[in-house]
Backbone as CSV, one residue per row, in Angstrom:
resi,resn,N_x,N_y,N_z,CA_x,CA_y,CA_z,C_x,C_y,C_z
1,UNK,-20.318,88.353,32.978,-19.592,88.313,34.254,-19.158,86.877,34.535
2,UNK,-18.129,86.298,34.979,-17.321,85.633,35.672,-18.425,84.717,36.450
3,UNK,-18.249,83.315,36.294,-18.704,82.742,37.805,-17.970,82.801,38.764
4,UNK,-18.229,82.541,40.096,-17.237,82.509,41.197,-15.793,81.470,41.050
5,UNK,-16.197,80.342,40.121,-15.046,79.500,39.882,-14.207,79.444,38.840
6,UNK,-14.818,80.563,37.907,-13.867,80.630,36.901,-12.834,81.907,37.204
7,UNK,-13.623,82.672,38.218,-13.157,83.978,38.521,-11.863,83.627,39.218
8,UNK,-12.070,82.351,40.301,-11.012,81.785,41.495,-9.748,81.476,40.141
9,UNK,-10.207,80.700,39.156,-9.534,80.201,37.940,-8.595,81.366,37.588
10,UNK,-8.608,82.116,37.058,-8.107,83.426,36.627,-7.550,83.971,36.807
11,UNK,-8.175,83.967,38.577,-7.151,84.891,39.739,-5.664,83.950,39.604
12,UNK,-5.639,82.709,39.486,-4.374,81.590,40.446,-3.453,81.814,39.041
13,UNK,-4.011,82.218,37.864,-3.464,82.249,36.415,-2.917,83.333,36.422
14,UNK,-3.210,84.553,37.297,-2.760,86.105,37.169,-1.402,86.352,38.171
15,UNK,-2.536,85.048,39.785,-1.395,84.982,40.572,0.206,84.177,40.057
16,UNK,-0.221,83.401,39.162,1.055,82.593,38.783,1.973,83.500,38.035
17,UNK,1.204,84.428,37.222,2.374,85.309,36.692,3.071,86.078,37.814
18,UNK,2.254,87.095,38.808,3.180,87.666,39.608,4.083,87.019,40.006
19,UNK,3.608,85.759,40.881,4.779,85.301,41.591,6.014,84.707,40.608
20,UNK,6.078,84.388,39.670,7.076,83.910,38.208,8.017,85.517,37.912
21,UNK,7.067,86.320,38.273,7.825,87.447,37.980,8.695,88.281,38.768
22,UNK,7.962,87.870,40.038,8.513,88.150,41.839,10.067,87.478,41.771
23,UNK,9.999,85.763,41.878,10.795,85.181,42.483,11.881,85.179,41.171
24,UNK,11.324,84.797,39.979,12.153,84.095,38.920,12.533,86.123,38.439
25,UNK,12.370,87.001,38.656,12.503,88.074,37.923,13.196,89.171,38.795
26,UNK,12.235,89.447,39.690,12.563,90.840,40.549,13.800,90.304,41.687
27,UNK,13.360,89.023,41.739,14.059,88.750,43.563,15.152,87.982,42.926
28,UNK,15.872,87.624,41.374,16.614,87.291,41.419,17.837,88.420,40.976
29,UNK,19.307,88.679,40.787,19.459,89.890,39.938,19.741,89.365,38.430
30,UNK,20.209,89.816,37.507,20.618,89.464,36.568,21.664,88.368,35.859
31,UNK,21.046,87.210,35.647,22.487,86.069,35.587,23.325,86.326,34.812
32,UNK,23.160,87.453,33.997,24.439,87.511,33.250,25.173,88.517,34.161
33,UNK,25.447,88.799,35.256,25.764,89.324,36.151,27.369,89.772,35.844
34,UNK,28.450,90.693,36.617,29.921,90.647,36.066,30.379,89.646,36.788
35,UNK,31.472,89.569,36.717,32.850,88.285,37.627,32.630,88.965,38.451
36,UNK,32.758,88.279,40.105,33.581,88.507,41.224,33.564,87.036,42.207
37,UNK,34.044,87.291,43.243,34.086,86.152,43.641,32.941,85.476,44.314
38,UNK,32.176,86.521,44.568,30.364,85.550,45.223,29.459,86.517,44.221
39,UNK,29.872,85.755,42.768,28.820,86.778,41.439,29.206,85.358,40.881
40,UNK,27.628,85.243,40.004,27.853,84.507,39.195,28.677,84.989,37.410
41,UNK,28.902,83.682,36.561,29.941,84.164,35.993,28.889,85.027,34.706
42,UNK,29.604,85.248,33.442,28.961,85.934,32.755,28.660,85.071,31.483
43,UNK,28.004,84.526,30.865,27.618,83.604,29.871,27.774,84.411,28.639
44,UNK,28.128,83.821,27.580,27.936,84.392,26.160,26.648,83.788,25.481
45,UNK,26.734,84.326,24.290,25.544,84.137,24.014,25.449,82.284,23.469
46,UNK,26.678,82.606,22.866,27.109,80.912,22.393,26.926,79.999,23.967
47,UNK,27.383,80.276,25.060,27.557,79.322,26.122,26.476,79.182,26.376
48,UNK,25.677,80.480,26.086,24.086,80.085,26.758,23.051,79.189,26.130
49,UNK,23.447,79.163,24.537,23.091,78.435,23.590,23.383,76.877,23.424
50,UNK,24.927,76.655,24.369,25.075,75.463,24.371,24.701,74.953,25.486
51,UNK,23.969,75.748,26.726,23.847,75.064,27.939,22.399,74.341,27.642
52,UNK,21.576,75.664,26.996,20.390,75.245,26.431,20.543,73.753,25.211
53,UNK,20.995,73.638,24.755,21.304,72.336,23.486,21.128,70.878,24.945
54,UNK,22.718,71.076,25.845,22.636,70.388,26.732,21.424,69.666,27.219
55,UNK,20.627,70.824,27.873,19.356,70.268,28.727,18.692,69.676,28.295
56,UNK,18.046,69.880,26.470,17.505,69.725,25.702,17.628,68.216,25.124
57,UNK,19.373,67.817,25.069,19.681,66.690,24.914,19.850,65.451,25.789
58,UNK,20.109,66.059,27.488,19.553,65.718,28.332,18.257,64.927,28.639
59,UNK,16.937,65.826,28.201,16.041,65.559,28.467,15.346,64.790,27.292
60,UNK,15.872,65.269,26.028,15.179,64.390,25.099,16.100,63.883,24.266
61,UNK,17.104,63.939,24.180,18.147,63.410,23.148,17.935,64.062,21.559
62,UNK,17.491,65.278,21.892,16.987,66.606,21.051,15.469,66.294,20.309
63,UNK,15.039,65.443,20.615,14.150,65.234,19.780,12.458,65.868,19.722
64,UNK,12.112,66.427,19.009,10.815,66.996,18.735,9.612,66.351,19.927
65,UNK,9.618,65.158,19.256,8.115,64.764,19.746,8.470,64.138,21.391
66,UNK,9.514,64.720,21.932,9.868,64.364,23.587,9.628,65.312,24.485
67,UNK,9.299,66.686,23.484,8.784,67.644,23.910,7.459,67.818,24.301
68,UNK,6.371,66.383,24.033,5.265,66.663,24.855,5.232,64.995,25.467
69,UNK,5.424,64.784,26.701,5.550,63.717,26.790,5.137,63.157,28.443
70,UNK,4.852,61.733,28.440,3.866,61.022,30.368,4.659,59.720,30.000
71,UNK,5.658,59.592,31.145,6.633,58.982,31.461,5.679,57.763,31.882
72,UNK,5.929,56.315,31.627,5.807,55.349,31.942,6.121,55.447,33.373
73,UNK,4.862,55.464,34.769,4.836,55.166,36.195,4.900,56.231,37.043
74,UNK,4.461,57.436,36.092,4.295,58.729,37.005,2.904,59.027,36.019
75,UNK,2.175,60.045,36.990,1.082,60.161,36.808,0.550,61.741,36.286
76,UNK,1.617,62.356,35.958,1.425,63.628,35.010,2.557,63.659,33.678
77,UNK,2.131,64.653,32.908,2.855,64.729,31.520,3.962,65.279,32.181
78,UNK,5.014,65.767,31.214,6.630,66.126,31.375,6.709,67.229,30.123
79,UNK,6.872,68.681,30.018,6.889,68.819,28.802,8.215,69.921,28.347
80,UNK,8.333,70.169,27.256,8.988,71.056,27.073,11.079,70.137,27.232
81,UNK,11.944,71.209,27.164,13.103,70.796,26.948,13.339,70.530,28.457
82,UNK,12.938,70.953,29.736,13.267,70.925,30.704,12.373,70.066,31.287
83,UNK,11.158,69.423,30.685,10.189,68.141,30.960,9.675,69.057,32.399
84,UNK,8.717,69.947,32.475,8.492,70.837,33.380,6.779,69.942,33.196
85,UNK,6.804,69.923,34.617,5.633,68.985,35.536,4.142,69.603,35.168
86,UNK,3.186,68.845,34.996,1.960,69.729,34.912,0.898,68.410,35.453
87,UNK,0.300,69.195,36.506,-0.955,68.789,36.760,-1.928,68.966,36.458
88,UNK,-2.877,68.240,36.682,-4.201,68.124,36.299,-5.005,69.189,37.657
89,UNK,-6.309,69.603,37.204,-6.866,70.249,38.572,-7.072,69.451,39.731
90,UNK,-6.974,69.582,41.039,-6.673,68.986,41.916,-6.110,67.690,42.546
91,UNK,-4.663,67.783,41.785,-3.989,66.999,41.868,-2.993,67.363,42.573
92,UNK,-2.667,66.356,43.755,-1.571,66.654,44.855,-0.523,65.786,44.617
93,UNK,0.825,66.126,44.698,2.220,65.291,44.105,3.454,65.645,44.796
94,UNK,4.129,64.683,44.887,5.521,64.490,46.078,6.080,66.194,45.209
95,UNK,5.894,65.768,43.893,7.018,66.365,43.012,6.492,68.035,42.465
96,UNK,7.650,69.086,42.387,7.372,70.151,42.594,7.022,70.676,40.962
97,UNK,5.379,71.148,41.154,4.929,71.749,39.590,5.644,72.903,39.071
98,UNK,6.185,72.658,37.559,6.775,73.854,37.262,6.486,74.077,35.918
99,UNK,5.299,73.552,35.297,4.860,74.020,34.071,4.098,75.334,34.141
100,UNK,3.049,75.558,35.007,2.401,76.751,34.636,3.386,77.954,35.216
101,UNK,4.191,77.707,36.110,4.880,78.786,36.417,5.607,79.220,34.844
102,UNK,6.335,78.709,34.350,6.319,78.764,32.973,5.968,79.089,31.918
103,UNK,4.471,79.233,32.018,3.402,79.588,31.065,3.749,81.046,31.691
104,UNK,3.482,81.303,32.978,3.298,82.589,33.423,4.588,83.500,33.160
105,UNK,6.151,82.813,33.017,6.918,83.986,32.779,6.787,83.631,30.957
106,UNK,6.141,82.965,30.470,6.044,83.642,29.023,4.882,85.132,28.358
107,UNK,4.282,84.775,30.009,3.109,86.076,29.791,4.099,87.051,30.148
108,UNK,4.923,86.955,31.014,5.780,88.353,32.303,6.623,88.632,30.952
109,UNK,7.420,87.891,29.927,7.862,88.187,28.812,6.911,88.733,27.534
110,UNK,5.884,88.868,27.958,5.409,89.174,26.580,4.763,88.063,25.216
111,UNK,5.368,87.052,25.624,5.204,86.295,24.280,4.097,84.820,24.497
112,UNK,3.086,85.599,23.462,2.018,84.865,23.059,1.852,83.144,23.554
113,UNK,1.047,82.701,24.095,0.957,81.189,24.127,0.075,81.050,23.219
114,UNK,-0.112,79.323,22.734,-1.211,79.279,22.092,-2.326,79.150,23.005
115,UNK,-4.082,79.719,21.567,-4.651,80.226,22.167,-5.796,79.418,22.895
116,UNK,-5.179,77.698,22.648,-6.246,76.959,23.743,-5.636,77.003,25.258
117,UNK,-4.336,76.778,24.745,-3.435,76.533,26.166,-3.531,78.031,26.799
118,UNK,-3.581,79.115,26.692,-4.017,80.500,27.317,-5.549,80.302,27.987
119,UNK,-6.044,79.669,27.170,-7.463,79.476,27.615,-7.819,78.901,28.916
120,UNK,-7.072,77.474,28.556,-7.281,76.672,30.216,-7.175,77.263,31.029
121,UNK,-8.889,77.042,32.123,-9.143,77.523,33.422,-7.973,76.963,34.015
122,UNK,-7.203,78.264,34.584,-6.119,77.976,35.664,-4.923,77.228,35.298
123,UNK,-5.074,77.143,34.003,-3.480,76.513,33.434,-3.812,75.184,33.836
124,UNK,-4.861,74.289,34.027,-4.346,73.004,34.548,-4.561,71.764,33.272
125,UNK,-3.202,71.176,33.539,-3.482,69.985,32.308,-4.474,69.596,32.222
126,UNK,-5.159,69.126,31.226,-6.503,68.646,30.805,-7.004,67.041,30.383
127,UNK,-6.073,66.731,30.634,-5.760,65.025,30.488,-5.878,64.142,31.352
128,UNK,-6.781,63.356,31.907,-7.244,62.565,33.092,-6.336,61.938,33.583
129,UNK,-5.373,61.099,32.546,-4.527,59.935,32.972,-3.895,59.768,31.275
130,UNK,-2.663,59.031,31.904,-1.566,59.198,31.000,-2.028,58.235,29.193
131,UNK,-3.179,57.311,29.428,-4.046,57.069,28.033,-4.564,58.164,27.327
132,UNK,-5.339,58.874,27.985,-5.605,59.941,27.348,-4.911,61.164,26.627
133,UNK,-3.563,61.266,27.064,-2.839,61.903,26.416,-2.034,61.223,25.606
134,UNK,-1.818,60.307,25.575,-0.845,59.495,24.611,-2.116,59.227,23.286
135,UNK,-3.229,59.090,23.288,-4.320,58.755,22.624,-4.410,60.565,21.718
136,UNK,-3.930,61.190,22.449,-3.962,63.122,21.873,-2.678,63.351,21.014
137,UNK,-1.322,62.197,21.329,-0.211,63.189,20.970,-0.196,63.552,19.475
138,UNK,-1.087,63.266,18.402,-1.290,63.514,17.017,-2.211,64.387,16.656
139,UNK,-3.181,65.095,17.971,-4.089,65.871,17.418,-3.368,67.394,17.373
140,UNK,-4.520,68.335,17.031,-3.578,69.470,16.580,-3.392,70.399,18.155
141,UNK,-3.898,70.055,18.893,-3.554,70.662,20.100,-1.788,70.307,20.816
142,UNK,-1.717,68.911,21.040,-0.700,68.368,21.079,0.880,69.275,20.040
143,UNK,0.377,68.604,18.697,1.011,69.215,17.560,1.528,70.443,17.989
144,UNK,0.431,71.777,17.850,0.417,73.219,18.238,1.609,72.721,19.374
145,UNK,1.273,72.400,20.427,2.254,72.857,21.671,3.760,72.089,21.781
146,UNK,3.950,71.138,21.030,5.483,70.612,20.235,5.844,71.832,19.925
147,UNK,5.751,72.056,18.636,6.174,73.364,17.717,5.951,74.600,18.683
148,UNK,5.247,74.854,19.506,5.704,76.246,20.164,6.577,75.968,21.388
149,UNK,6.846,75.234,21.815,8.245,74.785,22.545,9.464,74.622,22.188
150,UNK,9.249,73.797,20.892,10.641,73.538,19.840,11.297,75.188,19.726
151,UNK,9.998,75.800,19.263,10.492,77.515,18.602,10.783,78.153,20.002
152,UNK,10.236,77.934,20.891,10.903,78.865,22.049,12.012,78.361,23.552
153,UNK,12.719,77.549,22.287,13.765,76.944,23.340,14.314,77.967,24.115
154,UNK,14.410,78.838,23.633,15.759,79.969,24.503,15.313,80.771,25.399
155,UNK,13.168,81.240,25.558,12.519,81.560,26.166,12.463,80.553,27.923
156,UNK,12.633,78.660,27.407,12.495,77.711,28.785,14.292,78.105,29.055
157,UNK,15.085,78.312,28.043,16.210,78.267,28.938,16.725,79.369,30.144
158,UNK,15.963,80.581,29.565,15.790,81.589,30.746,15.166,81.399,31.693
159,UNK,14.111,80.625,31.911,13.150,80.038,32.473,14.332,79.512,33.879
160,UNK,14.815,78.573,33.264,15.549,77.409,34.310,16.725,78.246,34.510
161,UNK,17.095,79.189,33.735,18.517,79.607,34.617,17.972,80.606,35.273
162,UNK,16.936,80.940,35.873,16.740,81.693,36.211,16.124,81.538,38.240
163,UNK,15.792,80.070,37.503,14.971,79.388,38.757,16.420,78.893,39.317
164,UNK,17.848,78.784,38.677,18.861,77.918,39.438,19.417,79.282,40.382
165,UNK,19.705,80.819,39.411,20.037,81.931,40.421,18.988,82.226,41.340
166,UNK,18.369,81.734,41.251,16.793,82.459,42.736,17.103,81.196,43.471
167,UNK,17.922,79.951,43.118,17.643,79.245,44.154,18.775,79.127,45.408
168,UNK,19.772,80.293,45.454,21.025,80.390,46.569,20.027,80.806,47.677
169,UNK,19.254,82.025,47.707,18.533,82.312,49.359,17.729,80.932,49.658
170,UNK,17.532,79.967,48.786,16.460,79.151,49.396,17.459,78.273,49.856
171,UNK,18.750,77.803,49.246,19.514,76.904,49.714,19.888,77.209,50.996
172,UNK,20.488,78.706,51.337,21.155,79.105,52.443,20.266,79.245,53.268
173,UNK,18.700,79.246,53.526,18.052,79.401,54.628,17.814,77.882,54.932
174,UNK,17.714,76.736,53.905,17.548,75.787,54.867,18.093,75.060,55.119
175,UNK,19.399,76.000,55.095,20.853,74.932,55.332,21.349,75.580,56.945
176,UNK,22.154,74.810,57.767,22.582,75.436,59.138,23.991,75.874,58.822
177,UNK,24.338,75.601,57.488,25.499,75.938,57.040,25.796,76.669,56.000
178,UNK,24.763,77.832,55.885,24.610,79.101,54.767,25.952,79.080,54.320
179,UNK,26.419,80.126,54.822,28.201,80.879,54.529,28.788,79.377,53.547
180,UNK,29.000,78.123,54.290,29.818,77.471,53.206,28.842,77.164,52.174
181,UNK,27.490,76.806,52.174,26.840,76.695,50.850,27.368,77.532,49.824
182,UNK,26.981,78.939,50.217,27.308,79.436,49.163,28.517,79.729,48.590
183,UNK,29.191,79.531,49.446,30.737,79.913,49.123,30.683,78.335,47.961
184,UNK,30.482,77.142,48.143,30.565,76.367,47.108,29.589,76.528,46.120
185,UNK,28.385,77.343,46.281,27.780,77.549,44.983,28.552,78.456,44.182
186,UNK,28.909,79.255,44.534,29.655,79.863,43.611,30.917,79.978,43.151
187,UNK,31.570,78.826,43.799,32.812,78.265,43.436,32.496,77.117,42.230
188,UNK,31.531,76.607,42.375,31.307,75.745,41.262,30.375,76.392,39.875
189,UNK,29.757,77.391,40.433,29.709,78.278,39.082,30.580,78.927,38.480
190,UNK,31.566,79.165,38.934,32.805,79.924,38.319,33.880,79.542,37.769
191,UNK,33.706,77.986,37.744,34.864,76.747,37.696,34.266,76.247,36.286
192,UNK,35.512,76.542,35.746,35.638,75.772,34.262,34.327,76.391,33.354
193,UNK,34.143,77.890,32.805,33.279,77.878,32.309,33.013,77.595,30.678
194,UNK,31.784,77.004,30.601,30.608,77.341,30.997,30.039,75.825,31.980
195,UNK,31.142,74.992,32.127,30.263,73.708,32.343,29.897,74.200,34.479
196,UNK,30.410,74.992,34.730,30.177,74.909,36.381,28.961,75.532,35.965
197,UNK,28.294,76.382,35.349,27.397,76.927,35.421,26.419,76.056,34.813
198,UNK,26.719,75.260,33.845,25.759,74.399,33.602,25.423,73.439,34.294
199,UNK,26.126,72.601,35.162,26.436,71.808,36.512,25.333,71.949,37.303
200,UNK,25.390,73.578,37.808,23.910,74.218,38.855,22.876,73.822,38.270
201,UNK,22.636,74.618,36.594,21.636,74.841,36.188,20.634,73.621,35.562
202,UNK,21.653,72.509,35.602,20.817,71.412,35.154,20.627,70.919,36.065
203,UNK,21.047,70.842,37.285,20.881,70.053,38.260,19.878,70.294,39.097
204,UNK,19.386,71.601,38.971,18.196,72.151,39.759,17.147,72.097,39.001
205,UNK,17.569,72.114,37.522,15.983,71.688,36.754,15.776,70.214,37.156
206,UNK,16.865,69.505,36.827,16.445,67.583,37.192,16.238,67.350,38.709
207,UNK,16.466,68.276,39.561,16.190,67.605,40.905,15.845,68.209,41.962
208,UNK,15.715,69.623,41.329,15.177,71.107,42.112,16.012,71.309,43.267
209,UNK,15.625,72.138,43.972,16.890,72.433,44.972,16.841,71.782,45.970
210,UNK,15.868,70.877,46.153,16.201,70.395,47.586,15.377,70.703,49.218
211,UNK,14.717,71.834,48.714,14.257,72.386,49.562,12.570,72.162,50.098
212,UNK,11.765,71.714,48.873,10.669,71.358,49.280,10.700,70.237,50.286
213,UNK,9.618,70.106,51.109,9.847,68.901,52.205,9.060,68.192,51.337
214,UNK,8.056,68.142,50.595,7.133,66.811,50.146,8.128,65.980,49.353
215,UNK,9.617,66.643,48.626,10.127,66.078,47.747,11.520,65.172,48.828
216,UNK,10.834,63.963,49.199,11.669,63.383,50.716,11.346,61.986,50.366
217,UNK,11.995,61.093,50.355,12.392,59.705,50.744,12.454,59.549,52.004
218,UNK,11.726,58.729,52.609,12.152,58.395,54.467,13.216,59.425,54.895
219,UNK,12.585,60.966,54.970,13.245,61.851,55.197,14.504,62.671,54.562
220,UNK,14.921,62.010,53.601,16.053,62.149,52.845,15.284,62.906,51.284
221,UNK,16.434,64.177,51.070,15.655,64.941,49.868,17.088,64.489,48.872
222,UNK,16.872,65.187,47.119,17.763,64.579,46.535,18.093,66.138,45.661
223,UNK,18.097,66.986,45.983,17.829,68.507,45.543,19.607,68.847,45.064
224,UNK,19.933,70.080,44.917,20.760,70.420,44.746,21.028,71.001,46.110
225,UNK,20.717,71.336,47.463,21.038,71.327,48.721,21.901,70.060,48.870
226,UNK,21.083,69.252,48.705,21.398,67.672,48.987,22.908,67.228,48.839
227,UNK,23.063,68.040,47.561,24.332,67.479,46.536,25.774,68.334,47.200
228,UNK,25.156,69.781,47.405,26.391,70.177,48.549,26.803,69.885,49.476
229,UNK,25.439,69.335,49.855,25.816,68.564,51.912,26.170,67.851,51.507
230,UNK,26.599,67.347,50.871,27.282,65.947,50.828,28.708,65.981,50.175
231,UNK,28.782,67.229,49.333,30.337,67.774,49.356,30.753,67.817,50.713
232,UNK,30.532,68.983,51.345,30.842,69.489,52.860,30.856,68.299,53.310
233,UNK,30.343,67.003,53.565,30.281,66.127,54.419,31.229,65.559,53.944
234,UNK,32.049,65.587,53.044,33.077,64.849,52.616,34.230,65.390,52.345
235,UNK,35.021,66.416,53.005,35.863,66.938,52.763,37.238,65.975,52.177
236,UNK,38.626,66.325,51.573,38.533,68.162,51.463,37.526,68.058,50.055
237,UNK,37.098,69.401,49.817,36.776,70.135,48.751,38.267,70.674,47.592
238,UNK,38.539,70.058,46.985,39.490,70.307,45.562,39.716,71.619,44.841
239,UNK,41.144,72.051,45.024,40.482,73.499,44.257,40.828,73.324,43.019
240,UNK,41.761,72.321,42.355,41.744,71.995,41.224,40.218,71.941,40.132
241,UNK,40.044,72.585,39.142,39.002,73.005,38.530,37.726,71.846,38.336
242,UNK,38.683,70.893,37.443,38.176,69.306,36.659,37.782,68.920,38.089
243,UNK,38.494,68.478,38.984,38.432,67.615,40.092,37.176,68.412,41.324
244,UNK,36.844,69.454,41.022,36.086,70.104,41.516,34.743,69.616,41.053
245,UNK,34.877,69.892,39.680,33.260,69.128,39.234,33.053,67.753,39.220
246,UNK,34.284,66.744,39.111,34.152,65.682,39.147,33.322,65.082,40.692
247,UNK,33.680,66.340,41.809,33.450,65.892,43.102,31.954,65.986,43.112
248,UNK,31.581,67.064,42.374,29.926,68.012,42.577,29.308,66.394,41.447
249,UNK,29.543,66.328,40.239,29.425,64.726,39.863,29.179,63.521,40.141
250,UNK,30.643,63.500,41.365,30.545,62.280,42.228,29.080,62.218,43.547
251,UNK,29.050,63.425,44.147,28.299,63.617,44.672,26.753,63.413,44.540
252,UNK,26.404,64.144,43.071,25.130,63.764,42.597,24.929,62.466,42.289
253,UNK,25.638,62.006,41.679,25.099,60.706,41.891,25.168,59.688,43.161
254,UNK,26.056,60.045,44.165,25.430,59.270,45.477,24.268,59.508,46.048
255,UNK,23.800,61.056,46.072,22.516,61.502,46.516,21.334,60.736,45.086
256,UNK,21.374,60.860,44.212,20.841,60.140,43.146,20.291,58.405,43.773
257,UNK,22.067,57.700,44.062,21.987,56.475,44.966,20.893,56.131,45.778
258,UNK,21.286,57.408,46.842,20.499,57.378,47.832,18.928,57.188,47.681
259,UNK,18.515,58.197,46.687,16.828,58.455,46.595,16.501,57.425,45.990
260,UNK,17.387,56.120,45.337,16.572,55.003,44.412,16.717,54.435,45.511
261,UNK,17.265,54.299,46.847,17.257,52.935,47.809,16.245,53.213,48.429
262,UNK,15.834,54.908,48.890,14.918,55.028,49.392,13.310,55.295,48.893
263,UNK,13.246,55.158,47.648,12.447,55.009,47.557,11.287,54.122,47.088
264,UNK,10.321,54.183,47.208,8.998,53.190,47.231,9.604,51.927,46.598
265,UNK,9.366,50.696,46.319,9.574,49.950,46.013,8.640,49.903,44.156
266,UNK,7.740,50.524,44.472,6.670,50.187,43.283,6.915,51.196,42.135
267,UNK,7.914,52.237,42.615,8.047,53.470,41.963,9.444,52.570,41.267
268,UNK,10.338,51.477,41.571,11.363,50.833,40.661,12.654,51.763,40.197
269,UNK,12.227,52.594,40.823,13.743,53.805,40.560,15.137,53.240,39.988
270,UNK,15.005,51.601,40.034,16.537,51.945,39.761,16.500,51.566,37.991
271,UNK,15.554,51.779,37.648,15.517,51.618,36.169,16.326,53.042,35.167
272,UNK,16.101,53.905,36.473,16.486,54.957,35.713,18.315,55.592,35.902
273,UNK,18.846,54.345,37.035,20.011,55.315,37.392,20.727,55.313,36.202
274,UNK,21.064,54.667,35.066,22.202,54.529,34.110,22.061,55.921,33.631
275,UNK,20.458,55.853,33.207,20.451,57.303,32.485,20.813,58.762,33.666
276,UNK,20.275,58.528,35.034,20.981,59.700,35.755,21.977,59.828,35.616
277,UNK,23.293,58.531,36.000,24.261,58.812,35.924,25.038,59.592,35.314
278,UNK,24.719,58.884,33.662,25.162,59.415,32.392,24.851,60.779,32.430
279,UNK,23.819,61.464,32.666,23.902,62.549,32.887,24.805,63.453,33.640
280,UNK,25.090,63.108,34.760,25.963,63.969,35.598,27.366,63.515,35.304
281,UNK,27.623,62.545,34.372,29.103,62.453,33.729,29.440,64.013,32.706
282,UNK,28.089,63.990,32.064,28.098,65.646,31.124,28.833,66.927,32.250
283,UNK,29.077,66.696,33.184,29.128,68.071,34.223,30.619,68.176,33.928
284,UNK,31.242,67.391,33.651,33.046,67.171,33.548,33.213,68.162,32.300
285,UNK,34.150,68.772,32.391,34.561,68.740,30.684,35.537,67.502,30.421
């Protein structure tokens, strides 16, 4: 029988699948959805393949061993093609965890994890501080979980497009300006495909939607909410295709701007804008 704390363990591991399967599954509909004008568009299998390459190159510049990786001045690992957050057990963070949710829609799919990483009480990283895992990245645990990420790229890319379509009800409730949100979410998914759709979908893996309050600079969030209010705040809106994403582009990176002025001084943010930037130049064709 179970102790009481491994039992609590188990439960939050069982609960993580439902809710992965709730929000990211049941409560979203299908992204390969048909055309219409508030539907997202329909991906091929190739577009979906190249959105996935994108993120991948994005996040690691394709490379293997970037797939398990603890960023110099943050205090958890990054893993996988979408560098999805993992904490340690009772660890509290500005920034929103999205590794074990992850683990859990590979259970809601069916497909095997390895069998230490299944093991961990409660999915929680096991690594004290970022020495200790850099001191691991050659053992065979490490190893093991490279190679089963590498092989199930197309499993995280459902993952994240899945978390970008579940994320319109969260945008429109904590916006006072639902109706035009979405009317530009899905004007910019439908624009120039496949890159409007890739536009959303990377942008909510790198900066989530916006909606958590812990994820705030002196009140200021940097989400993909963020990145529309600040379209709308800048009218007009372009219906020209290119010039459309160039705006959603231009945009992210002022909100980008914004979160390195505002934030901490010790956190040095602006080490990283070249590489944000460069990123949201990819949104253009």
């Amino acid at each position: 029988m179970m102790n009481k704390a491994k039992s609590c363990r188990w439960a939050r591991s069982v609960l993580n699948a439902a809710l992965v399967v709730f929000f990211y599954g049941c409560a979203a509909s299908d992204l390969y959805a048909q055309n219409g004008p508030e539907s997202l568009p329909q991906l091929s299998e190739s577009e979906a393949e190249w959105v996935a390459d994108q993120i991948f190159n994005n996040e690691c510049a394709r490379r293997m061993d970037c797939l398990t990786s603890w960023n110099s001045g943050e205090d958890f690992p990054s893993l996988g093609i979408g560098h999805f957050i993992w904490y340690r057990e009772g660890q509290q963070e500005r920034f929103v965890e999205s590794f074990p949710q992850l683990l859990a829609y590979y259970v809601s799919r069916g497909e095997q994890l390895p069998a230490w990483l299944a093991g961990l009480p409660g999915w929680e990283s096991p690594w004290p501080d970022r020495q200790s895992f850099l001191g691991a990245r050659q053992d065979a645990q490490l190893t093991e979980l490279r190679a089963f990420l590498y092989e199930t790229r197309a499993t995280q890319t459902a993952f994240i497009m899945q978390r970008m379509e579940a994320s319109l009800p969260k945008l429109m409730q904590a916006s006072d300006r639902p109706d035009a949100i979405q009317d530009l979410f899905y004007r910019i998914a439908n624009t120039s495909s496949p890159y409007g759709m890739y536009a959303l979908i990377d942008y909510v893996n790198f900066k989530g939607e916006g909606t958590a309050q812990s994820e705030r600079y002196q009140g200021e969030g940097w989400g993909l909410l963020q990145v529309l209010e600040f379209m709308l705040d800048n009218p007009p809106i372009l219906d020209d295709e290119s010039a459309l994403l160039e705006q959603f582009a231009a945009a992210a990176r002022a909100v980008l701007a914004r979160r390195i002025a505002n934030a901490p001084a010790e956190r040095n943010e602006s080490r990283w804008r070249d590489g944000w930037n460069n990123r949201t130049f990819t949104y253009v064709p």
